[in-house]
N, C-alpha and C positions, 0 to 999 in steps of 0.2 A: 630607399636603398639606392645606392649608387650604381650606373650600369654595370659598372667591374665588377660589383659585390653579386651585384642578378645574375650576371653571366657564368661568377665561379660558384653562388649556389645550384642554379641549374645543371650544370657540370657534372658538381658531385651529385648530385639527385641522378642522374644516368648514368651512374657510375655505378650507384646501388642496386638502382633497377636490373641492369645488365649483370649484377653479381646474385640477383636472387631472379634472375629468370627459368624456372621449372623446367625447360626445354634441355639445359646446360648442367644443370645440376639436381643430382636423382634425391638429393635431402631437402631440397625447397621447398617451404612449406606455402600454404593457400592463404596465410595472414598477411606474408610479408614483412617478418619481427622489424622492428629498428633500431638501431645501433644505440646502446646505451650512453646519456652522455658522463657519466659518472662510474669507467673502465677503473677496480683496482689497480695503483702499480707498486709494485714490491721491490722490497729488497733483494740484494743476491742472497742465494742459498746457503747455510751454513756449511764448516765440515764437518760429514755425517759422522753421526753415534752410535756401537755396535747396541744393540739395546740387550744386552748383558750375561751371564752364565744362568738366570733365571729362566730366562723365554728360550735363549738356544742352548744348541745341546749338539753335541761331537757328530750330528747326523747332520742331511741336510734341511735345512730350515727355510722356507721361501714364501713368495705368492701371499703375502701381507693383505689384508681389508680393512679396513678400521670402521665402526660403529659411528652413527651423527654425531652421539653424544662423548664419545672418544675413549669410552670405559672397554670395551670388547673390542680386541685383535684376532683376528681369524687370521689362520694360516696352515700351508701344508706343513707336514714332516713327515720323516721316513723312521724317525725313532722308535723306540725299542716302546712296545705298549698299545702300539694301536692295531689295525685289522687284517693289514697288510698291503706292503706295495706303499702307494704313498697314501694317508689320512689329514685329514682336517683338525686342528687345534684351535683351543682360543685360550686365549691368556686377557684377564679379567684385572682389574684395576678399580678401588673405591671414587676417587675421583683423577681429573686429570693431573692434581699435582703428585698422585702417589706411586709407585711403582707398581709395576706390571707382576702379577702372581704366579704361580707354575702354571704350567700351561697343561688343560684337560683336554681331550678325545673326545669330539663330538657323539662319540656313539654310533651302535651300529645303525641308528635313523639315516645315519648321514652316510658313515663310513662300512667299505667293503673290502673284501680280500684283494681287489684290484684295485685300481688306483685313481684315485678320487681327488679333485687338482683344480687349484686356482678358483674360490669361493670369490665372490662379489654380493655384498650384504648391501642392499638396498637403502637407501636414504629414509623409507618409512620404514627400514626395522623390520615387515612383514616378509619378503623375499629373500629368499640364500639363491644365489646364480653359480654355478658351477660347472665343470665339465669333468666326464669319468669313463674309462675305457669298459665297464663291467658289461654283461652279455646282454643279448635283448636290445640291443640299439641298433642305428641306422649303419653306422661305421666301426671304424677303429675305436673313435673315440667321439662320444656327443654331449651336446650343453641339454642343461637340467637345470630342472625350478625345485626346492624346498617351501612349504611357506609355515608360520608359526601365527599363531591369534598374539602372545604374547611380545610384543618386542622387545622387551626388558629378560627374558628366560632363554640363553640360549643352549637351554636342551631342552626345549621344547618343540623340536623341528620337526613336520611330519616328511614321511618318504621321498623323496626326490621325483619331479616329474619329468620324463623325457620331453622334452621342445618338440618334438617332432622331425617325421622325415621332408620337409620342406625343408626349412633351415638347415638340420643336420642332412648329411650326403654319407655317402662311402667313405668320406676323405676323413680326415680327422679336423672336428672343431674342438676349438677349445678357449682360456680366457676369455671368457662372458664380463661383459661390461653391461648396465645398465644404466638411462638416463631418460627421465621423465620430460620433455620440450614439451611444458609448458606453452609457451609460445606460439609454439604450431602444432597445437592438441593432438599429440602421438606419443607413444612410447618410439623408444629408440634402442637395441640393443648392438653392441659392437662386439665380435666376437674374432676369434682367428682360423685359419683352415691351412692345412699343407697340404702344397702341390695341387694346388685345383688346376684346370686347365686354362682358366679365366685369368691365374696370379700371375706375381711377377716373381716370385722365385722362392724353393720354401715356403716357410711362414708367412701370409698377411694379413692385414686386416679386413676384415669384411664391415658390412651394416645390413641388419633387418630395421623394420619400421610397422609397428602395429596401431591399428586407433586406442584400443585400450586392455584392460585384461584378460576379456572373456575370449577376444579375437589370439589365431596363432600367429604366433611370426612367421612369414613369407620366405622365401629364398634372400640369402644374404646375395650385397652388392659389394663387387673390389671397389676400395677407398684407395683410390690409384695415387695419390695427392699424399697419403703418408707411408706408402709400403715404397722398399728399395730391392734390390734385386737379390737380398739375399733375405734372413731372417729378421721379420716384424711380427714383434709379438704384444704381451699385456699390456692394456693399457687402464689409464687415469681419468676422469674428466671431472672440473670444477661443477658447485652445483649451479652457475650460468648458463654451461655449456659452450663457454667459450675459450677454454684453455684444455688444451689435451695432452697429456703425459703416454710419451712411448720406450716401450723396450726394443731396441733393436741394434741389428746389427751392423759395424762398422764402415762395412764393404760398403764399396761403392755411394759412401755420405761423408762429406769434406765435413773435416774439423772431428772425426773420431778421436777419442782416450785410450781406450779396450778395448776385446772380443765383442763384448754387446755394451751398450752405453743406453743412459736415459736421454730421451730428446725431450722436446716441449713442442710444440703448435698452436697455434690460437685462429679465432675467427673474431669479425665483428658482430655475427649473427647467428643465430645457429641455422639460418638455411644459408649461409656460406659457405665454400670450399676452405678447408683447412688450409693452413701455409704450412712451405717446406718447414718438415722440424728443424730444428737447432739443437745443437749441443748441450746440455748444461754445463758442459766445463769440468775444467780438473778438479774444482773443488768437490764436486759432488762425484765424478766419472775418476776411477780407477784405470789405470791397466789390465788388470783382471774383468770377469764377468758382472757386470751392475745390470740389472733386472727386476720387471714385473714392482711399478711403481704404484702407491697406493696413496690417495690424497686426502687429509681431513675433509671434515664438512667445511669449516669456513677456511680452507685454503692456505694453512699457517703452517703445517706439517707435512710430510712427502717419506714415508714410509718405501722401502724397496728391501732386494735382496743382493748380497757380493758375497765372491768367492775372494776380494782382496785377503793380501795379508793381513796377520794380525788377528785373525775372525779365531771360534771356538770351535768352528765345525766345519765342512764340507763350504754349506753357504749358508750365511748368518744373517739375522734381519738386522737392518738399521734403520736410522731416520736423522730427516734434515730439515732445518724449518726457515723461515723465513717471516718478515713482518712487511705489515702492507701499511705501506707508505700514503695512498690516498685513498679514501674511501671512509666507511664509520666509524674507525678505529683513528684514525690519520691523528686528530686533535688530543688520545690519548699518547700516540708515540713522540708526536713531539714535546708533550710538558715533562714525559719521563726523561727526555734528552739534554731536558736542561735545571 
């Protein structure tokens, strides 16, 4: 090795070091992950598609999840048929090439006279993440676990379990995100709170961190790094845990579209600090409200909700996809291109 080449590996080797140092950063984990060297990269995003008068319905429609295997779409609604206030839906599909079917009511397992909001269906299928304002909780409003032996049956959910009054507070949480790091053997849950004392204004995002499932979540941390001074809300994350999809609002973040717009974020690690979000652009981002983003498993689809023109209801689900340009796929996209 050349002394140039020594000098700019060692370089960046402290450059990493210094960005997973535990003292600076409250997600650093005790392994140290390392930067993969074979980072997906994609395409631009499509323009989105309203996903149709089958799923939506003249009420409003939001807060999307989608299942691994990509068959079951959870979502709220406020329509005529469920518990009351807002309820949980899923709309079911044979395989991915076929269309999405009417959309059922989770049931009263799931669903209450109050309102019951923003589902996060876990990667193994066994977990429903959610938050709901109904009585007997810490706040206003608190995250809750569902779990099911079945992951294939989604009415087979038992009771919703409160998270606890660590995590939840007086304030209101809500949009529960969950993600498995692997890498620095912990659960990770991201969640939002309004008006804590700690935030930067309205809505932001928090994080708890557990070893694993028997343990509770701890008191959330402000993720100072992706909240802006007005409203951040639902969020996305790849199953790397290196790209993070946000709902939030305009104010005070150059390059807004609308009222609330979807950003993006990434890391090279997951004990890294998140980068400023980015805009995804007009193609995806309306002038109206565009919200609460929801990401396939292998990262192809991007599922949200808008109040744009044109929808059937109040706010209508869409989605947008895109194709990844290098990675395990890379060798099929380009023999199809030519």
């Amino acid at each position: 090795m050349s002394p140039l080449s020594k000098t700019t590996t060692m370089a960046m080797l402290a450059a990493l070091a210094a960005a997973c140092d535990p003292a600076t950063h409250p997600l650093a984990g005790p392994d140290g992950d390392v930067v993969a060297d074979d980072q997906p990269q994609w395409s631009a995003w499509t323009t989105p598609v309203n996903l149709g008068p089958v799923v939506n319905s003249t009420s409003n429609d939001q807060h999307p999840s989608i299942s691994k295997d990509g068959l079951s779409l959870y979502f709220v609604s406020n329509r005529p048929g469920g518990y009351g206030g807002n309820d949980i839906w899923v709309t079911q599909r044979a395989s991915v090439d076929d269309p999405w079917g009417t959309p059922q009511n989770l049931g009263a397992a799931i669903n209450t006279e109050f309102n019951d909001f923003a589902p996060d269906l876990t990667i193994d299928g066994h977990h429903l993440y959610m938050n709901s304002d109904r009585p007997g909780g810490c706040g206003s409003s608190d995250l809750y676990v569902a779990r099911r032996v079945d992951k294939r049956d989604d009415f087979a959910w038992g009771p919703p379990e409160n998270l606890g009054c660590d995590v939840n507070t007086i304030y209101s949480e809500a949009g529960p995100l969950f993600f498995d790091d692997e890498a620095n053997h912990r659960q990770v849950l991201y969640f939002t709170s309004l008006n804590r004392p700690d935030g930067l204004g309205d809505f932001d995002v928090y994080v708890s961190t557990r070893a694993n499932d028997e343990d509770p979540w701890g008191p959330g941390t402000n993720v100072p790094e992706l909240n802006g001074p007005y409203r951040d809300t639902r969020t996305a994350i790849s199953r790397d845990g290196l790209e993070l999809f946000l709902s939030s609002d305009v104010t005070g973040r150059p390059g807004g579209i609308g009222g609330q717009d979807l950003w993006v974020s990434t890391r090279a690690t997951t004990s890294d600090l998140w980068s400023t979000p980015a805009n995804l652009g007009p193609t995806v981002n309306s002038t109206a409200f565009d919200g609460a983003p929801a990401l396939s498993f292998d990262g192809t689809t991007l599922y949200f909700f808008s109040a744009r023109p044109g929808g059937i209801g109040q706010n209508d689900l869409y989605m947008t996809t895109r194709t990844r340009l290098r990675g395990p796929d890379a060798v099929a996209v380009r023999v199809a291109r030519h």
